[in-house]
N, C-alpha and C positions, 0 to 999 in steps of 0.2 A: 637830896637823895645821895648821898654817901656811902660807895658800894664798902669801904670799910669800917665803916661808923659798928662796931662788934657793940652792940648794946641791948641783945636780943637773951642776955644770961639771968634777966626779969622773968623770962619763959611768956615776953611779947609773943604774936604769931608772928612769924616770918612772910614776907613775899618778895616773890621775884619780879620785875620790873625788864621786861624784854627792852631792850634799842632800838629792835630791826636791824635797818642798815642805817647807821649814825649819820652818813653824811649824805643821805637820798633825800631832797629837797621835799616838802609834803605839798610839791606840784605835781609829784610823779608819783603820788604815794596810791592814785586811783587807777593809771595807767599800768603799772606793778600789780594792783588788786585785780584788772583784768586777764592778767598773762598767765598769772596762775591759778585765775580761776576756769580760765578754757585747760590751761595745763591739767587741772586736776578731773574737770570732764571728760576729759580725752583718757584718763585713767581707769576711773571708773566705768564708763562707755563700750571703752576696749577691753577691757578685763573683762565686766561683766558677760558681752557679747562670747568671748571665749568659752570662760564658764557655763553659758546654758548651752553650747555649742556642740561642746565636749560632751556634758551630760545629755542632752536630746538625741542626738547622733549617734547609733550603734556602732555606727563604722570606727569612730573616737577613742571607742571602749577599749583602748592599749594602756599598757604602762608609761609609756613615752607622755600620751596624752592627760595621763593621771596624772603625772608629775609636773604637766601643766598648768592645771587646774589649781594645784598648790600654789604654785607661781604667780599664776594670777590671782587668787584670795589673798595671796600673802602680799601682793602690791597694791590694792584697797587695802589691805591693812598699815601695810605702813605709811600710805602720804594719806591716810586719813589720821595719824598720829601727831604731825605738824601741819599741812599742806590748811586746814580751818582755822586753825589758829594762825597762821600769817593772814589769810583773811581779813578775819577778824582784826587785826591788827593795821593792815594798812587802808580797810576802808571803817571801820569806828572807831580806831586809835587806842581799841584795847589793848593793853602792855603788861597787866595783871594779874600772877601767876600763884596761888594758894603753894607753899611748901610741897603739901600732898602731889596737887595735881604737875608741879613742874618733876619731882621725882619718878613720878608715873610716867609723864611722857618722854623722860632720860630712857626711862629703864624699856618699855616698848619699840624704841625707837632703837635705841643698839639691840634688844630681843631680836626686832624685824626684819635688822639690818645683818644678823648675822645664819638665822635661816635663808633668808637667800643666798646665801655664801652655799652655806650645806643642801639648802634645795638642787642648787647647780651642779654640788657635787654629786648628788645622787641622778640626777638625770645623766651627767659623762659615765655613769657606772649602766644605767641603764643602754645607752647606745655601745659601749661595748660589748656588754654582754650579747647585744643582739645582732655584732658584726663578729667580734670575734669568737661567738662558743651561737651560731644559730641556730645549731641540732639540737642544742637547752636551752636555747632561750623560751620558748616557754614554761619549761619546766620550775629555771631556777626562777625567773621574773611570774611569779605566782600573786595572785591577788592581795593572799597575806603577805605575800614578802614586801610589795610594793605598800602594801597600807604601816610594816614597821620600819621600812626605810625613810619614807615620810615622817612617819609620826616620833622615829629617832630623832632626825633633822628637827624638827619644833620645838623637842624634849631640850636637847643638848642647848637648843638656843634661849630658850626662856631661862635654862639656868646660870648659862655662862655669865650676863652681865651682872646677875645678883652682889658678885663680893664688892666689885667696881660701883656702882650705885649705893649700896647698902655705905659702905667705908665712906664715900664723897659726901653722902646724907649727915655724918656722924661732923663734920667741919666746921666751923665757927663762921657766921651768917649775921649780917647786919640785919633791922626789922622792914628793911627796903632795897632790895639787891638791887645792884642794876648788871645785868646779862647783856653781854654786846652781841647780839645775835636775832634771831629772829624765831627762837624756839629755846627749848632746855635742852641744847647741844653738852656732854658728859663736859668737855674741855673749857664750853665757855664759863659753864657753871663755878669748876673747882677753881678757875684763874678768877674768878670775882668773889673771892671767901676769904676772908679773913686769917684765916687759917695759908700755913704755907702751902700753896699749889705744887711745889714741886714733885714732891714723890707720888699724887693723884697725876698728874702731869704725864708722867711715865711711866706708870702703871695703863693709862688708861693708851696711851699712843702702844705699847708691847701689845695689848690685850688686841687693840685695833689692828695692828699689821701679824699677829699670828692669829686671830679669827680671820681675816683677809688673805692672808699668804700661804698657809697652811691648804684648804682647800682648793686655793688656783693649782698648787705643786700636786694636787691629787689627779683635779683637770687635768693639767700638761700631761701627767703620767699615764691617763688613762688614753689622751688623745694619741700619745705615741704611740702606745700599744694598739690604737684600732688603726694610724695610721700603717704601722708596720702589716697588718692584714688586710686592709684596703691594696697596698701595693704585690700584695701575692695574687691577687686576683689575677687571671688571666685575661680576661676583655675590660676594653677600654669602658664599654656601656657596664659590665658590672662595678668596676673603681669608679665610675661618675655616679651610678644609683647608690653604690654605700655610702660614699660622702655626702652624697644632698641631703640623706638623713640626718647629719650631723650639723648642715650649714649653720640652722635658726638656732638651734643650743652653742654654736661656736660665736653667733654674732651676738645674741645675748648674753653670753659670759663675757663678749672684749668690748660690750657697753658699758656692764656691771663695774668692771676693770677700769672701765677708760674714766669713769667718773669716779673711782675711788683715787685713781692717778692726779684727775684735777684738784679733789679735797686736798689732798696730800700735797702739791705742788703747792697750793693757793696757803698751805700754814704751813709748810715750810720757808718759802721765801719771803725774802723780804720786801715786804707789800703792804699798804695799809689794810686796816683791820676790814676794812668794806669787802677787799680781794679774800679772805677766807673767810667770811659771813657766805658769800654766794656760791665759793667752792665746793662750803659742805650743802649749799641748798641745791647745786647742781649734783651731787651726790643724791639725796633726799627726793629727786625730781625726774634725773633724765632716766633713768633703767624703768621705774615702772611706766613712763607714757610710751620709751619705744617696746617694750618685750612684746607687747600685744600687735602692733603695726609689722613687726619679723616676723612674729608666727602667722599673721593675717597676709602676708605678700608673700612670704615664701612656702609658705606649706598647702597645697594645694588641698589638701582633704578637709583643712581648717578652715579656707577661701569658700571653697564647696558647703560645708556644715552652716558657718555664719550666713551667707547667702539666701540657704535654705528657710534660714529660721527668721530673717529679716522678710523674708517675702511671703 
């Protein structure tokens, strides 16, 4: 298997040939299979739970709550993009990726990765609005408004990673790739192509840290501005109730964050390849199992809802 052997211009099919993690011994390869298969329970479980939560519960029926619900669907969507396919991988040793299907899961996989960026940003819009302008906040935060700032956030994401995927697709491809990774990660792909990686390289790293950075500087912006009106308040008890509003959307954005820090740390530095295979799996992993356990611990109306509907 010769990730540059370029011998595929017969119009052979092409496949890609995942690694995993190169240097994980196949003793551990069942112990791995477990960790991420409670990990990806604990996603599905918790999301789910959220989601009938929100919907059965009248009380739920906010904006705030809508824009959860998003969140939550959108985090079964994305670790069911990769999270079956590692599976698969370290407990039958499937490696075996159809051209089609490893493109599809590139292109889903940054999709998914980058509506939660915009999801988040529309939630810090949403809690502004309803600290600092409260005498419109229902006005402006209207059902239709909340159903096109979502459905903006989706729009914008499904199409942004299209040129990036589409261009990486068009590359020079042996008829047996081998991906050092554990998925169709956008980076691991173009560095095993034949083709020169560089200018995919940093296309797709700009594309990554302005879908990523763009939105945080929207966050910060908006949190400033609610902080500077949190601080007008005149009682202690009104500044500590308008902030609790904001706690679970703040600890969810510096997960999102903190694990896009580690992807980033883990292929920047200089580390074997094992250290930024796991990087970007702890990206791919930690945001959707904790965002459901933050809004499950700290928001009591959602503690209240879930309870309800378990019992």
């Amino acid at each position: 298997m010769d990730t540059k052997a370029c011998n595929s211009s017969d119009g052979s099919p092409i496949f890609f040939y995942l690694m995993g993690i190169p240097s994980l011994p196949k003793s551990l390869f069942l112990p791995v299979f477990f960790i991420f298969l409670i990990l990806y329970l604990l996603v599905i479980i918790g999301n789910f739970l959220l989601l009938v939560a929100v919907v059965v519960d009248s009380k739920l029926h906010k904006p705030m709550y809508f824009f959860l619900t998003n969140l939550s669907a959108l985090d079964i969507l994305f670790t069911t993009t990769t999270i079956p396919r590692m599976l698969s991988l370290f407990l039958l040793g499937d490696r075996i990726l159809s051209f089609p299907a490893c493109f599809l899961q590139m292109y889903f996989f940054h999709s998914f990765s980058c509506t939660e960026a915009f999801i988040l940003v529309v939630m810090a819009y949403d809690r502004y609005e309803a600290i600092c302008h409260p005498l419109h906040y229902t006005v402006r935060m209207t059902p239709q408004v909340n159903v096109k700032l979502a459905a903006s956030a989706w729009l914008a994401a499904l199409l942004l990673p299209i040129p990036a995927v589409v261009q990486s697709s068009q590359m020079a491809f042996g008829t047996l790739v081998q991906v050092l990774h554990c998925f169709c990660d956008h980076l691991a792909v173009v560095q095993a192509s034949c083709s020169d990686p560089t200018f995919q390289t940093f296309l797709g790293f700009c594309c990554a840290m302005a879908v990523s950075f763009t939105p945080l500087l929207l966050v910060v912006l908006s949190y400033a501005r609610i902080l500077i009106s949190i601080l007008k308040i005149s009682s202690k008890e009104g500044r500590a109730k308008a902030f609790s509003t904001c706690t679970s959307h703040l600890l969810v954005v510096g997960t999102y964050y903190t694990s896009i820090a580690v992807s980033y740390v883990a292929y920047r530095a200089d580390l074997p390849v094992d250290f930024h295979i796991m990087g970007n799996v702890v990206y791919a992993i930690l945001t959707p199992v904790v965002n459901p356990l933050i809004y499950t611990l700290r928001n009591k109306d959602v503690k209240a809802a879930i309870t309800k509907f378990m019992i």
